[in-house]
C-alpha positions in Angstrom: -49.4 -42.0 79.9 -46.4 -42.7 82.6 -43.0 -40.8 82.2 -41.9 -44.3 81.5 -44.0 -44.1 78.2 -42.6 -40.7 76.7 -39.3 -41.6 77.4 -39.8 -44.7 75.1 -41.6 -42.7 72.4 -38.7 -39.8 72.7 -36.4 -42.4 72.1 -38.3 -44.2 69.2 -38.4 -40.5 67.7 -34.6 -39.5 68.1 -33.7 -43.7 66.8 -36.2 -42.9 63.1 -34.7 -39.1 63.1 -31.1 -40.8 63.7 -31.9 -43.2 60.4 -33.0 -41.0 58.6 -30.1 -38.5 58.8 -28.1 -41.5 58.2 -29.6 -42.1 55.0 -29.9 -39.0 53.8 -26.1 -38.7 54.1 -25.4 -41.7 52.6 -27.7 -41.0 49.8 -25.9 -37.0 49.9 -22.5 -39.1 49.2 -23.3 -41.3 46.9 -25.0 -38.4 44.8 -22.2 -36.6 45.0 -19.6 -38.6 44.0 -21.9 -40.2 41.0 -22.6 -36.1 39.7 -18.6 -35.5 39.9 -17.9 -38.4 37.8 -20.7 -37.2 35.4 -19.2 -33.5 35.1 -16.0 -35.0 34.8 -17.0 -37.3 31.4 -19.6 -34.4 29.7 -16.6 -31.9 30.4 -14.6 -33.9 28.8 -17.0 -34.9 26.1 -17.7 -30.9 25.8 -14.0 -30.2 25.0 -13.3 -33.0 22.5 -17.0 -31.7 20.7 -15.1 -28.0 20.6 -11.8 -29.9 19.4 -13.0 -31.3 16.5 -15.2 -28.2 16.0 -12.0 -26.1 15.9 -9.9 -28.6 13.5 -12.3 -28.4 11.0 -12.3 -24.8 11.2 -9.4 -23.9 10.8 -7.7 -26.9 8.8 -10.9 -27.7 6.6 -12.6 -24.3 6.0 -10.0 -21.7 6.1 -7.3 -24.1 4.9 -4.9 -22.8 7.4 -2.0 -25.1 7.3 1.6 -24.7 8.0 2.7 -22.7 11.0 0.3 -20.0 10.8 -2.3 -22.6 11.1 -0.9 -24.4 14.0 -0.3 -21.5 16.0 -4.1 -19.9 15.5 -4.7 -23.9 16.7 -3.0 -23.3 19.6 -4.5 -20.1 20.7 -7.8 -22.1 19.9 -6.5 -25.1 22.6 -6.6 -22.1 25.2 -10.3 -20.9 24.4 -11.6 -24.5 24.0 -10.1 -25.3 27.5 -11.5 -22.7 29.0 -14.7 -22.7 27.2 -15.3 -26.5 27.6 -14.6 -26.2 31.5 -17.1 -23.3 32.1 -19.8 -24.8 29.6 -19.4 -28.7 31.7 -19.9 -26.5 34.6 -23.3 -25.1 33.3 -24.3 -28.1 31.7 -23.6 -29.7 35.0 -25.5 -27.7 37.1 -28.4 -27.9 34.8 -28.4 -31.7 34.7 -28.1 -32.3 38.0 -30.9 -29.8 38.5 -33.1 -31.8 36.3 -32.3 -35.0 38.0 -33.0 -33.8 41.1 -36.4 -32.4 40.2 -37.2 -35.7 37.6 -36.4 -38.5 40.3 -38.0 -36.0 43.3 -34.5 -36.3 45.3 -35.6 -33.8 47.1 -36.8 -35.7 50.5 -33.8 -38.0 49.9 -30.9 -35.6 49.9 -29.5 -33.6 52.5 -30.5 -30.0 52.8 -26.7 -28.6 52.3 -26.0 -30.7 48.7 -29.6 -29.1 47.6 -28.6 -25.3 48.2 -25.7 -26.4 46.1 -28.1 -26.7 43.0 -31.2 -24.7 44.1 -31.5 -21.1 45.4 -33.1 -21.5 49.0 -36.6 -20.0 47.8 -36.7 -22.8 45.3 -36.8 -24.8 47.8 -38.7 -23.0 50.4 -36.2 -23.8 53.0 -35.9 -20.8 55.6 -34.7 -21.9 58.5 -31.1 -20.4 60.7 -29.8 -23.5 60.1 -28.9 -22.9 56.2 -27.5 -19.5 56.2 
């Protein structure tokens, strides 16, 4: 084995790691941008669930019409806004968690958008180059 040889192997090893990496980040992106569309719609989804919770609450059960009604509504808007976007962010996290672990993404993503969902001993990743 010439010099000639393991320059051609070195180079055959640094093209495959170059493809990879390429894919990986192209699969990283594409994850990415499908997940944010996803929180987007089930946060969404979450909120108008919590609307229509509310309404019948408070115009059904209590009977609370007229401007006391509409103003314990409002104060309701507040909590369901706020509640919805913290719950879609949960509900998020857990979903995309599950995906990831379901489809065994975990060779096909990059290292960065998995410390996003999983602590690093979940993933048993301890290198200097994550922290």
């Amino acid at each position: 084995m010439d010099y000639k040889d393991m320059d051609e192997e070195t180079r055959e090893k640094r093209k495959r790691e170059q493809v990879e990496y390429r894919t990986k980040k192209h699969n990283s992106v594409r994850f990415m941008i499908f997940s944010s569309v996803f929180e987007i719609i089930e946060t969404v989804l979450i909120m108008f669930i919590l609307f229509v919770i509310a309404a019948f609450i408070v115009f059904k059960l209590f009977k609370a019409t007229g401007p006391a009604g509409q103003s314990v509504f409002q104060v309701l808007l507040i909590v369901i806004f706020l509640g919805g976007m913290v719950s879609g962010f949960f509900v998020y996290k857990k979903c995309a968690r599950w995906y990831i672990k379901k489809f065994k993404m975990f060779d096909k993503l990059n290292d960065d958008v998995l410390i996003h969902y999983f602590k690093e001993e979940e993933l048993g990743l301890e290198d200097d180059r994550l922290k």
